[in-house]
mmCIF file of the N, C-alpha and C atoms, coordinates in Angstrom:
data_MODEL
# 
_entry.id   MODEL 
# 
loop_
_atom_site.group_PDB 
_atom_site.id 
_atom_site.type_symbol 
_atom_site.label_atom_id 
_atom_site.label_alt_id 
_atom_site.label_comp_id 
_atom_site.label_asym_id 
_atom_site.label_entity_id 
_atom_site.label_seq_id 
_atom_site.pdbx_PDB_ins_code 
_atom_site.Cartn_x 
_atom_site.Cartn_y 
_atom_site.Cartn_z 
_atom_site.occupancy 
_atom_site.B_iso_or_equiv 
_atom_site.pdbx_formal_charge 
_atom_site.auth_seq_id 
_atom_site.auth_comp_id 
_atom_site.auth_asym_id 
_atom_site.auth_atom_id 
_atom_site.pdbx_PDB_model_num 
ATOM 1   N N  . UNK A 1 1  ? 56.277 45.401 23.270 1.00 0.00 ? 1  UNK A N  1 
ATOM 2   C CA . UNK A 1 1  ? 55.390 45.394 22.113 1.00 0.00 ? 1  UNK A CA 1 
ATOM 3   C C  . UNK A 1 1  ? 53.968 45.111 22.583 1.00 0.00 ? 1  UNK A C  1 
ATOM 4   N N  . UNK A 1 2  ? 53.223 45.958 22.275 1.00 0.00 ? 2  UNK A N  1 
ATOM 5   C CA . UNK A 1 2  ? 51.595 45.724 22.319 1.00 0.00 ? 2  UNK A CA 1 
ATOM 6   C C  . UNK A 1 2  ? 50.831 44.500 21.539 1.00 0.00 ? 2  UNK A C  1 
ATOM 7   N N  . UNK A 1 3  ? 50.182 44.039 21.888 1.00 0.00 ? 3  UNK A N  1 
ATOM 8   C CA . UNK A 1 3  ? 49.230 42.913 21.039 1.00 0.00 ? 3  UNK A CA 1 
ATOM 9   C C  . UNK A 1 3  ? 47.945 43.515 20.883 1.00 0.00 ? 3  UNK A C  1 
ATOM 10  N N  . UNK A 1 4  ? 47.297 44.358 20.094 1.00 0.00 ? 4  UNK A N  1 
ATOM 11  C CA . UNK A 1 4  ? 45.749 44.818 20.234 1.00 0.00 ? 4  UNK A CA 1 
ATOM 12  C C  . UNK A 1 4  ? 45.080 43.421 19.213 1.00 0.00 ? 4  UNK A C  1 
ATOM 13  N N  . UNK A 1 5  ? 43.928 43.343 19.956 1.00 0.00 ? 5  UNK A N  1 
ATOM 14  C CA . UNK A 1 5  ? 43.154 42.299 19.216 1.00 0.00 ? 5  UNK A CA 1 
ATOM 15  C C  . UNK A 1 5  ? 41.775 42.923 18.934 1.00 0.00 ? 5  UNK A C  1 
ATOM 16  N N  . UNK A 1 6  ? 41.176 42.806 17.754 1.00 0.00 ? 6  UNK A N  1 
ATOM 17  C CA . UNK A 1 6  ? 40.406 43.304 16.956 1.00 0.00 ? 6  UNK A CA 1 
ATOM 18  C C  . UNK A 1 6  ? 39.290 42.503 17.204 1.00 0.00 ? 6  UNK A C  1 
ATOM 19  N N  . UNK A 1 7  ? 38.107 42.509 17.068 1.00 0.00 ? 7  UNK A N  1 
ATOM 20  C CA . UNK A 1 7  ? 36.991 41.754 16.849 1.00 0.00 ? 7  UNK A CA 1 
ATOM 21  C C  . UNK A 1 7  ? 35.933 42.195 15.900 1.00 0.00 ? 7  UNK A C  1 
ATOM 22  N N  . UNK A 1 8  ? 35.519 40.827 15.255 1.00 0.00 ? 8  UNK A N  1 
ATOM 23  C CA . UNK A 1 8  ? 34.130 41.959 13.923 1.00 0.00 ? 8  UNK A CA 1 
ATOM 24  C C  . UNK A 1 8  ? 33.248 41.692 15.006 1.00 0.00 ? 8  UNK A C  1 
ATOM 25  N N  . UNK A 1 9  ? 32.832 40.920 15.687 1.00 0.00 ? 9  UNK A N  1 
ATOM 26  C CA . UNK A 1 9  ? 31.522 40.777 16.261 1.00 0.00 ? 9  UNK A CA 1 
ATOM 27  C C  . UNK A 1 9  ? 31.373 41.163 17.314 1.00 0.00 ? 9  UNK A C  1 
ATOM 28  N N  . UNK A 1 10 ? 30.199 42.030 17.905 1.00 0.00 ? 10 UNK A N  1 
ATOM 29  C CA . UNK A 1 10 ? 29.634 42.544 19.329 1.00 0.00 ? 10 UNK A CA 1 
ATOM 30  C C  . UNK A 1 10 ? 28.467 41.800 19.761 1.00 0.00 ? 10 UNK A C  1 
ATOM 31  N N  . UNK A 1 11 ? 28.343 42.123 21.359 1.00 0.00 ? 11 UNK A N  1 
ATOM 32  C CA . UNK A 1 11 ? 27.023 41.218 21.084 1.00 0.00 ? 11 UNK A CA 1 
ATOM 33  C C  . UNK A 1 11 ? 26.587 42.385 22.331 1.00 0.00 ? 11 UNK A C  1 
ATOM 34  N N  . UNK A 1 12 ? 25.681 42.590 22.794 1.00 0.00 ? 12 UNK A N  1 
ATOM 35  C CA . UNK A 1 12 ? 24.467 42.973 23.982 1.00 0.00 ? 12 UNK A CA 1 
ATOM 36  C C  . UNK A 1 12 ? 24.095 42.274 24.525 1.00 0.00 ? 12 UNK A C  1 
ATOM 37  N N  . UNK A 1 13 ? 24.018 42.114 26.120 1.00 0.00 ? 13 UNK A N  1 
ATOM 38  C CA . UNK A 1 13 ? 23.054 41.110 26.674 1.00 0.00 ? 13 UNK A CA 1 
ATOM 39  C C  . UNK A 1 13 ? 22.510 41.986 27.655 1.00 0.00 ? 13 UNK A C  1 
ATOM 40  N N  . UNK A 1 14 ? 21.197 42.126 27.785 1.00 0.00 ? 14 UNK A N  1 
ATOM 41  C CA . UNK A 1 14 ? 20.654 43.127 28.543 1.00 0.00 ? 14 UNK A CA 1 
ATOM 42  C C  . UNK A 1 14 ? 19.579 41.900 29.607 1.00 0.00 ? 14 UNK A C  1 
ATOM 43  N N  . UNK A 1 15 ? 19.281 41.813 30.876 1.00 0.00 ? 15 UNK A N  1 
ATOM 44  C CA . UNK A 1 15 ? 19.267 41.157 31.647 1.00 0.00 ? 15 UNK A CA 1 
ATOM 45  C C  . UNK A 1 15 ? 18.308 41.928 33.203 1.00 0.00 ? 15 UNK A C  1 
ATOM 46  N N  . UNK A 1 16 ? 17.848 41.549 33.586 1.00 0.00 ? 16 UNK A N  1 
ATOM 47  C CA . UNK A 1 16 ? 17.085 42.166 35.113 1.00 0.00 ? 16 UNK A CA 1 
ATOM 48  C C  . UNK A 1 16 ? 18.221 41.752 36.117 1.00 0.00 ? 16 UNK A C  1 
ATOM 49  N N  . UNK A 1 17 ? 18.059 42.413 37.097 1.00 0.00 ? 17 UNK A N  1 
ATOM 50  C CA . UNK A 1 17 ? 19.015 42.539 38.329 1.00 0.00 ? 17 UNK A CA 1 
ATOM 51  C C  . UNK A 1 17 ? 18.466 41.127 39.094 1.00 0.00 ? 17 UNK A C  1 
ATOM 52  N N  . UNK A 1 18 ? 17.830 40.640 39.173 1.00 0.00 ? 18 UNK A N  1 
ATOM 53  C CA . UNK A 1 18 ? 17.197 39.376 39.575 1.00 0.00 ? 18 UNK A CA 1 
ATOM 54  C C  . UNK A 1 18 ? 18.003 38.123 38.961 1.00 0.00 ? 18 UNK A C  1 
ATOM 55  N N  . UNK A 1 19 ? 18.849 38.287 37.382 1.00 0.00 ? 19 UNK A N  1 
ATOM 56  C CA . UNK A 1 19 ? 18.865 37.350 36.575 1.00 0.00 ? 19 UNK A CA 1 
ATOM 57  C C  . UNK A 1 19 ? 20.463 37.488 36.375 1.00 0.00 ? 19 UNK A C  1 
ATOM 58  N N  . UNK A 1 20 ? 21.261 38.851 37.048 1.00 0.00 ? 20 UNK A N  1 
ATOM 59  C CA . UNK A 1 20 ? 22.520 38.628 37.193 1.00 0.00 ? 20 UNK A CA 1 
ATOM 60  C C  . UNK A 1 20 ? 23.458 37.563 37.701 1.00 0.00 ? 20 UNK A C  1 
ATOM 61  N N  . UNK A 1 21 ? 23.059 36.317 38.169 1.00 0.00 ? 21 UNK A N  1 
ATOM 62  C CA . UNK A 1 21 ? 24.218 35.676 38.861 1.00 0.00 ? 21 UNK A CA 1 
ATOM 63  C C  . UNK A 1 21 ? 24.182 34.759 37.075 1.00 0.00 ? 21 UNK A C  1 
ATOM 64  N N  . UNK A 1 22 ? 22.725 34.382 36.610 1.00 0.00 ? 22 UNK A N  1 
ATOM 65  C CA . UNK A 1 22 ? 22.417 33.783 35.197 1.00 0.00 ? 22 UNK A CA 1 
ATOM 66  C C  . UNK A 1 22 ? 23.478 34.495 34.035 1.00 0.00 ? 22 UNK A C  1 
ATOM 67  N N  . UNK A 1 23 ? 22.952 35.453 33.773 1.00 0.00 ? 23 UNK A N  1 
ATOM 68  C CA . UNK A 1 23 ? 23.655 36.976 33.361 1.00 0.00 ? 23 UNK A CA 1 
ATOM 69  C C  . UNK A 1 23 ? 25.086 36.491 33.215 1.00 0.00 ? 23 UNK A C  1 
ATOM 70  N N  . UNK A 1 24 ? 25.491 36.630 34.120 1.00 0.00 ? 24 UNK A N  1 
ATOM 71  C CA . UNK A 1 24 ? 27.410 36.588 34.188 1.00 0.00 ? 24 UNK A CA 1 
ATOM 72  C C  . UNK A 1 24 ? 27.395 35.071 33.916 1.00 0.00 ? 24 UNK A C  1 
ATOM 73  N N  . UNK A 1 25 ? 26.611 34.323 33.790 1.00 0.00 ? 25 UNK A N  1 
ATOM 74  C CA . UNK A 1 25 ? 27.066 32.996 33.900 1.00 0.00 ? 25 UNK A CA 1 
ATOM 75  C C  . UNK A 1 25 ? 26.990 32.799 32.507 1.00 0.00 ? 25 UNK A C  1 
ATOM 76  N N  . UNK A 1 26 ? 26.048 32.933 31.680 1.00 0.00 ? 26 UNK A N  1 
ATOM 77  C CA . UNK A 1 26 ? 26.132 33.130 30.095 1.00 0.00 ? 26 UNK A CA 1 
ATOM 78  C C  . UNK A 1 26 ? 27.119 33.830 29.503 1.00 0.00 ? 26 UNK A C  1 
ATOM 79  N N  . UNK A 1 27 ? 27.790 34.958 29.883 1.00 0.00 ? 27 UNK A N  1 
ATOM 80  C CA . UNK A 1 27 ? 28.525 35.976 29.840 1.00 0.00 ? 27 UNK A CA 1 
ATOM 81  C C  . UNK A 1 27 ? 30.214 35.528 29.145 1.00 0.00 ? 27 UNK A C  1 
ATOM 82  N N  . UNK A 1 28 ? 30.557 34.689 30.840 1.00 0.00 ? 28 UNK A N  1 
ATOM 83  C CA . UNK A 1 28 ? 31.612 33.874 30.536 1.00 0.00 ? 28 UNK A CA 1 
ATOM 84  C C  . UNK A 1 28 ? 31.693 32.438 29.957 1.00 0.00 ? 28 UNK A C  1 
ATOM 85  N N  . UNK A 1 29 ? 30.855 32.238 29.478 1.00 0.00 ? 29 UNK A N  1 
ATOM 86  C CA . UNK A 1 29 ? 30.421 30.794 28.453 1.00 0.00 ? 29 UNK A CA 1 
ATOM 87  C C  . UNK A 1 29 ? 30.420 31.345 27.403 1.00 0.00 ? 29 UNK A C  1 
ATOM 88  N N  . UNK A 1 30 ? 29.603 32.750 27.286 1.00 0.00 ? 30 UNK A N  1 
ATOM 89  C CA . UNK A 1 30 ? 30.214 33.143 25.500 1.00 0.00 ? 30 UNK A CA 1 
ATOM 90  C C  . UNK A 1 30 ? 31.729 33.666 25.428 1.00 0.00 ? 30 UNK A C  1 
ATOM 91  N N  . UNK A 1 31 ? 32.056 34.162 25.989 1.00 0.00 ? 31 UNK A N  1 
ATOM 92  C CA . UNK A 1 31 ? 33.560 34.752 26.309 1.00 0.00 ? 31 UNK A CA 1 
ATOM 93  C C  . UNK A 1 31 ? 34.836 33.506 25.644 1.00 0.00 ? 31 UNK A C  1 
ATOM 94  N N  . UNK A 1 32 ? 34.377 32.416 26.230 1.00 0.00 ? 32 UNK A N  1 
ATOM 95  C CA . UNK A 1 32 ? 35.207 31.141 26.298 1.00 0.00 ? 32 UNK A CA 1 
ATOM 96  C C  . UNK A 1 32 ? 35.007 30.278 25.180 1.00 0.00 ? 32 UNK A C  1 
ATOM 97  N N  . UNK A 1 33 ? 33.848 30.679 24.247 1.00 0.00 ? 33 UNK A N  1 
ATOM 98  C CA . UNK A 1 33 ? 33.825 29.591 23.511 1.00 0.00 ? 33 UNK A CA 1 
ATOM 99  C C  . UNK A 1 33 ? 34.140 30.364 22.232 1.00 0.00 ? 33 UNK A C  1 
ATOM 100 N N  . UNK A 1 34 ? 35.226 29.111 21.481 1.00 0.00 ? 34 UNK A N  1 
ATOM 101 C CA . UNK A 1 34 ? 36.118 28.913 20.280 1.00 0.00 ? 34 UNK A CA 1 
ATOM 102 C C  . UNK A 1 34 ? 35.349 28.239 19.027 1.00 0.00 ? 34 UNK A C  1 
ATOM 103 N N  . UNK A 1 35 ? 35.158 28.956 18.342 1.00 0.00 ? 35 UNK A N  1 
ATOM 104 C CA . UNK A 1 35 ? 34.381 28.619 16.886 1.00 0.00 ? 35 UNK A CA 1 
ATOM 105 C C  . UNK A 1 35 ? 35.547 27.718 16.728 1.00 0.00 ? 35 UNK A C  1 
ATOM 106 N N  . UNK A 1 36 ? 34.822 26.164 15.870 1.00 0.00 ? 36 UNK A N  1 
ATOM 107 C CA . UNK A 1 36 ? 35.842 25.358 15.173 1.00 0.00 ? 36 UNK A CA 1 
ATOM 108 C C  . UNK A 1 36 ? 36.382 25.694 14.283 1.00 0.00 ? 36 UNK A C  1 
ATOM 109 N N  . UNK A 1 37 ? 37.353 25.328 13.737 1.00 0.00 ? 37 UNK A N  1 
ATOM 110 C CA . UNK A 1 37 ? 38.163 25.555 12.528 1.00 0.00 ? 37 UNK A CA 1 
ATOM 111 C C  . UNK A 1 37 ? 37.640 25.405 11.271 1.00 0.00 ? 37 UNK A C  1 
ATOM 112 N N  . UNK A 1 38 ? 36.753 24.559 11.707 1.00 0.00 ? 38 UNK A N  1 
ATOM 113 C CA . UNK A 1 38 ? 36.311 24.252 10.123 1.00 0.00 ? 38 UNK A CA 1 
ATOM 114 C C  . UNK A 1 38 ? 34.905 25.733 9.820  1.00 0.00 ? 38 UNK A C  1 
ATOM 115 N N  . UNK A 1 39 ? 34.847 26.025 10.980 1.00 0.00 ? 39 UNK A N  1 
ATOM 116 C CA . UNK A 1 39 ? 33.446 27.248 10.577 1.00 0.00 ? 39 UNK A CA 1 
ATOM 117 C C  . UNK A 1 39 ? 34.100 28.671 10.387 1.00 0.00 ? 39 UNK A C  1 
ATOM 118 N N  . UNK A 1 40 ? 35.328 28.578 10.788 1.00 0.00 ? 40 UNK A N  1 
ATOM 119 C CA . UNK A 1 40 ? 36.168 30.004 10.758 1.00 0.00 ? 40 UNK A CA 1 
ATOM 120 C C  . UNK A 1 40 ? 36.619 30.392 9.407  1.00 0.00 ? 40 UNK A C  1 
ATOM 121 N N  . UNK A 1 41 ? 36.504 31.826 9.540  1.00 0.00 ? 41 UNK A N  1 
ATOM 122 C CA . UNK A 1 41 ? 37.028 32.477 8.004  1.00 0.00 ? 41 UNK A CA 1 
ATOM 123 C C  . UNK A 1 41 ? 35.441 33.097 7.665  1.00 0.00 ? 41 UNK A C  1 
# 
């Protein structure tokens, strides 16, 4: 059985080649972070 997961929200982060190691480092900090329960819905 497949699990597809949906998302409403996109985001863009557009960045200089200078600012990539920054870049990916913001990247996976938004990736990881969990809205509380109480702000969800």
């Amino acid at each position: 059985m497949e699990l597809l997961t949906t998302y409403k929200y996109y985001a863009f982060i557009s960045y200089k080649g200078e600012d990539e190691k920054w870049a990916k480092r913001l990247q996976g900090q938004i990736e990881r972070f969990r809205l509380p329960r109480a702000m969800a819905g």
